[in-house]
N, C-alpha and C positions, 0 to 999 in steps of 0.2 A: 734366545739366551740374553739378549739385551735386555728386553722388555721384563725378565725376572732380577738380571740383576739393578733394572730399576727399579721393581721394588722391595728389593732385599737393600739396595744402598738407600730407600727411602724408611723402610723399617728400622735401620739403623738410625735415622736420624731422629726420627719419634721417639724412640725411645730414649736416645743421648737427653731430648729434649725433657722428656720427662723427668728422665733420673737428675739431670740437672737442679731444674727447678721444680723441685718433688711438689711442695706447698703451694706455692702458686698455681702450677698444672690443676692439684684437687682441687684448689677453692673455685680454679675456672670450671673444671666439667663438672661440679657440686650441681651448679644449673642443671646443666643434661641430664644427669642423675636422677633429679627430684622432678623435671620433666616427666620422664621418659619411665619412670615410676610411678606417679600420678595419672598416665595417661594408659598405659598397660594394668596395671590394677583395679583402674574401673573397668576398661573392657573385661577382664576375666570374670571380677565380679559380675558385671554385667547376664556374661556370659552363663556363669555357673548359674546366677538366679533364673534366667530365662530356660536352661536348659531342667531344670529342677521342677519349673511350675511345669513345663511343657510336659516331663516326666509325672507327672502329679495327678495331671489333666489326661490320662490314657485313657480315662472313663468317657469321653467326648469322643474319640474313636476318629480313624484318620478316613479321607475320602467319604465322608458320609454328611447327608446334611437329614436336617429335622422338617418336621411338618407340625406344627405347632401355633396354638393360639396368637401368641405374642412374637413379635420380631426381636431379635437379638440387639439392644441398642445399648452403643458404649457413650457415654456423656451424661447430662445433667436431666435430662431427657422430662427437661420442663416445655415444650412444645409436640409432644408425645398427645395424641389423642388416644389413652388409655381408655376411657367409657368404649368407644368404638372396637380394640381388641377384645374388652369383656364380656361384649353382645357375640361374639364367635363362637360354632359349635367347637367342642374336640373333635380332636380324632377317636375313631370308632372302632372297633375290631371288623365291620362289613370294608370300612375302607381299606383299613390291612389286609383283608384276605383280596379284596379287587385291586389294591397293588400289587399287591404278591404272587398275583396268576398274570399279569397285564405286563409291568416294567419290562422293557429289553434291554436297558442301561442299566440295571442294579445287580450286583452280587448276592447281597441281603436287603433282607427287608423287615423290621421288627417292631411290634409295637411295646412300649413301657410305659409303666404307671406306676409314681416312686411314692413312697411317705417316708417321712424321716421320724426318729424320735421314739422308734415301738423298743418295745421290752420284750427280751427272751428269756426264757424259763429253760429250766431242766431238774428237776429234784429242788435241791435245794440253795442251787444255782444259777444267777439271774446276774444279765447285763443289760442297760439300758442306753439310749442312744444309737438305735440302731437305724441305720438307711434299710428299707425293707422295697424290692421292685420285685413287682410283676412283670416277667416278659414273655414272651412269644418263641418258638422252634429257631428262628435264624438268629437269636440276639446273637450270639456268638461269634455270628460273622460279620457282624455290624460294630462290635465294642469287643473289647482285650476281657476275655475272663480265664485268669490264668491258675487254672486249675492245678493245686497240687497233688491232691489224696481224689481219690473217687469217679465221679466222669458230670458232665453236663445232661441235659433233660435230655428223653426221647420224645420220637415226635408222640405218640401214644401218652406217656405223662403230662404231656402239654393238654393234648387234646382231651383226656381225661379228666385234666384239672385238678391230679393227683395232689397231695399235701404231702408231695417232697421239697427238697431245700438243696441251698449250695449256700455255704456259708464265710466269712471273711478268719482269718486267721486268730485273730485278738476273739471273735466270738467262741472260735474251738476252743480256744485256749482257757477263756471264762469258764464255758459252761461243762470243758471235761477234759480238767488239769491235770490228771493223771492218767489217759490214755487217748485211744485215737476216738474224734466226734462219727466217723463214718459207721453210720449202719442204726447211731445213736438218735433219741426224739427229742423235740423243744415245741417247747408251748408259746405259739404269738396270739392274744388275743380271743385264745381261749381254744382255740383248733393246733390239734399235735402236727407236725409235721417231719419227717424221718429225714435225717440227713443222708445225700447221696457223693454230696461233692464238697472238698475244703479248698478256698485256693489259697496261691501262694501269701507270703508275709511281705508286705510290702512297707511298713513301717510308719514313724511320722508322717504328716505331707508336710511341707515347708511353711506354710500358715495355718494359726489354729481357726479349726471348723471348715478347712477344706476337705473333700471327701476323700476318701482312701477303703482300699478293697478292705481294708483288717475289719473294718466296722460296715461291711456290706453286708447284701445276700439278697440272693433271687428265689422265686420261687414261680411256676407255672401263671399265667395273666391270668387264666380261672381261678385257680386258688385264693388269688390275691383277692379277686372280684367276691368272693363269698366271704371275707372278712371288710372289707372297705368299699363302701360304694362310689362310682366312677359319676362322670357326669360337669354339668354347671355348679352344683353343690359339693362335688365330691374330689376325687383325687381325678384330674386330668391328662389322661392318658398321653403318648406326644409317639408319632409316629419315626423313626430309624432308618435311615435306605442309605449301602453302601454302595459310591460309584466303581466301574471297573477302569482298572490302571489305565486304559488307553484314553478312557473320557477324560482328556486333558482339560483342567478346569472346572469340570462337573458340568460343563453346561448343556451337552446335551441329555442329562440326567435330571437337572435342573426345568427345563423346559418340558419334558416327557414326564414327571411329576408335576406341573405346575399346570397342565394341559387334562391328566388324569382326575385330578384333585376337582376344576373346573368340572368334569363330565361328571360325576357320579353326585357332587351338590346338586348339580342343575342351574349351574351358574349362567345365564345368558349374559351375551357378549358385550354389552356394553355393561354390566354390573361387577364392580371389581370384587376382589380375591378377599374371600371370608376366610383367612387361611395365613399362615407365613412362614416359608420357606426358607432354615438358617443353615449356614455351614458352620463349619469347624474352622476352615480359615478365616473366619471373621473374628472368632475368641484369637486365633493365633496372631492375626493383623496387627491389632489393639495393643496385643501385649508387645508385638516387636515395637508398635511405632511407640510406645512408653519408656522402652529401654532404648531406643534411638535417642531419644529426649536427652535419656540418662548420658548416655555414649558422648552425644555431643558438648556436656557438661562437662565431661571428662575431659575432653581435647580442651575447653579455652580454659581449665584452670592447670591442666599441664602448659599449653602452650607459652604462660605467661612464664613458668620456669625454665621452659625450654628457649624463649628469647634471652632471654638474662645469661644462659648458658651461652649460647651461641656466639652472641658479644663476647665472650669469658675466652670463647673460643679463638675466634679471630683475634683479639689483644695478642695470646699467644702466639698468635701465626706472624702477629705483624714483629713482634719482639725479634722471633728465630729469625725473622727476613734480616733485619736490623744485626743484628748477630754473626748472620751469615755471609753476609756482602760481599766479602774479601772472595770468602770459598765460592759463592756465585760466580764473582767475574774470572776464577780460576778455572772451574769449569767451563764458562763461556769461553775462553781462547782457546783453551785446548780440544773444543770442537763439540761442545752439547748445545744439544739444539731446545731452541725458547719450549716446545712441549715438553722436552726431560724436564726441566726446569718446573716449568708447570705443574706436570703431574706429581714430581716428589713433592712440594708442599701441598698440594690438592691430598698427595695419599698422606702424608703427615696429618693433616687435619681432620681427613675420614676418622684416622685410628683412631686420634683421641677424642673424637666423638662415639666411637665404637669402644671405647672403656666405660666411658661416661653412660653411654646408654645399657652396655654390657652388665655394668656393679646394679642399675635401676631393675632390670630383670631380674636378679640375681634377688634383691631385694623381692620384689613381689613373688619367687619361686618361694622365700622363705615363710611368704605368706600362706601358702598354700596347706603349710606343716601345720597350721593352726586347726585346732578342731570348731568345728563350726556347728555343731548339730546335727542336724539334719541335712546343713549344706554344703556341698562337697567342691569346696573348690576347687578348678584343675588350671592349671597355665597351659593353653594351648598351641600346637608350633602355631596357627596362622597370628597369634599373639606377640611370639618369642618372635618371629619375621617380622613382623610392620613395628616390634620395639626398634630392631635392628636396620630395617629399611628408614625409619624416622631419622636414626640416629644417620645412615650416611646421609642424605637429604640434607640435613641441619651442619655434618661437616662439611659438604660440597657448598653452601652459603655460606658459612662461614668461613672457610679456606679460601676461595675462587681469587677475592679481591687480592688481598695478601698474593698469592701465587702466580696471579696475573702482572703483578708489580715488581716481582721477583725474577718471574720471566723476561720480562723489558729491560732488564737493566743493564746499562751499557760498561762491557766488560771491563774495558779500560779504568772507568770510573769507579768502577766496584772492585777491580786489584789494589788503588791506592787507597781507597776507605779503608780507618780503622775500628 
């Protein structure tokens, strides 16, 4: 009972102190404010754009890494020995099937071979720009195809080499605007192929000429192969393998791929890797430690509000100490101890760093309302917490001094103060 109604009698006080001096109170947590607003609004942004591309990018497929010519390199990549990755075989279809019998680390295992940029036909409807991939029986289970209308290849259509199709949303919609594409043909390159499958609508991506499912479509790796030739000249294939949940890290998947790869080139031991092994965590790395960059930009151009506040803060604290002196040394005789003391202005100072910080959130929630495109901003609680943990922080610094000086003060001396 004490310890509440210390601070129901320090709630009281905060607030007297507020309503008192309304104007001065705002102009001081005005800092806080525009802190704690500056520094919360970038992390969401942040946020929202990282969690957007990452949405974006479901076509890179989680747990899975690649087998591929070139290494995945994020920088300038002016000390890159490119001529040496362009002397590399691809990957082959004999390599996929002898992964795909051999792995005891993979889920799936898939080969693709992409081109961008074909035209589809249908009558006398035609869209162009389109991502066209060849894959393999497991793609499925190696990348997100999120089928709405129809079903995915069998293993029999693959192996057949059939000229069926799965197509992206925005394609159905072009080529057969008044009813459903399943069951319906389209012409790539001069070979019909029957659609089997639509998938879902996935909309915008967040940058233009990022890819998205609307503007995909898969068809059989033979099929693909009898319109576009593969090869050093041609479209190069890139091999798929997903790891299973327990391989924490990939690495023993990593290594069992990298050992397989080595056997069937005929790589002897001292001759390195004609080959290169990427993950999906390496794209997702990049992009965190980018918006880390951003993140931390955001703290030193809030923090530089959030000092300025905090000063604003303390001023206040030391005013009410000044103010209160009398009522101090009142309660000091009549038997409150130096921590009452303490804590009411400590908790006086929290709140009005906790308004300060509170109106800053409140402000970037209204952000939120704004329509943004394609991007969907959200205020997140781990967001609305560290605005609100910032803000006690910054009142516990700025009250302590003030409180501690408050505490000390000798009763006697502070009954006859006026």
């Amino acid at each position: 009972m004490l310890y509440l109604r210390l601070v129901y009698e320090s709630f009281q006080f905060a607030w007297q102190a507020l309503r008192s001096n309304l104007l001065r109170t705002i102009l001081s947590l005005l800092g806080v404010t525009i802190g704690i607003f500056a520094i919360i609004s970038v992390f969401t942004i942040v946020d929202s754009l990282e969690r957007s591309i990452r949405e974006s990018m479901s076509f890179v497929g989680e747990r899975t890494v690649y087998v591929e010519k070139f290494p995945w390199i994020f920088g300038d990549g002016s000390d890159i020995p490119w001529w040496k990755f362009m002397q590399r075989p691809s990957p082959t279809i004999r390599e996929y099937r002898y992964l795909h019998e051999t792995l005891e680390n993979a889920e799936g295992v898939a080969l693709v071979a992409r081109r961008g940029g074909n035209t589809f036909k249908h009558r006398n409807n035609s869209i162009g720009g389109i991502m066209l991939q060849g894959v393999t029986a497991d793609f499925n289970k190696v990348a997100e195809v999120p089928i709405e209308e129809g079903r995915f290849f069998t293993q029999q259509e693959i192996d057949g080499s059939r000229n069926v199709i799965i197509i992206g949303n925005e394609v159905a919609q072009n080529l057969y605007p008044y009813g459903s594409a399943l069951g319906g043909d389209i012409r790539i390159s001069g070979q019909k192929f029957t659609v089997i499958g639509v998938m879902e609508k996935q909309g915008a991506g967040l940058f233009e000429g990022m890819p998205t499912n609307d503007k995909n479509a898969y068809v059989p790796f033979g099929a693909f192969g009898k319109m576009f030739s593969s090869g050093p000249r041609g479209v190069q294939p890139t091999l798929m393998i997903k790891g299973k949940v327990e391989d924490v890290g990939l690495q023993n998947l990593e290594y069992e791929v990298k050992g397989k790869m080595r056997t069937i080139r005929g790589l002897k031991p001292y001759q390195e890797d004609n080959f290169a092994i990427n993950r999906s965590e390496m794209m997702a790395d990049a992009i965190g430690e980018m918006f880390s960059i951003i993140g931390i930009a955001g703290w030193v151009i809030g923090g530089f509000s959030i000092l300025v506040g905090g000063f604003g803060i303390a001023n206040i604290m030391f005013v009410s100490v000044k103010e209160r002196t009398n009522i101090i040394g009142i309660q000091k005789s009549l038997g409150a101890k130096n921590f009452f003391i303490l804590f009411q202005f400590l908790f006086e100072s929290v709140f009005l760093s906790l308004i300060g910080g509170g109106v800053g959130i409140l402000l970037v929630s209204l952000i939120t309302l704004i329509p943004m495109g394609s991007l969907d901003i959200i205020l997140t609680p781990g967001n609305i917490l560290l605005g609100l943990g910032v803000s006690v922080v910054i009142g516990v610094l700025s009250g302590i001094i003030p409180a501690v000086i408050a505490s000390h003060l000798d009763p006697v001396i502070a009954i006859r103060s006026k």
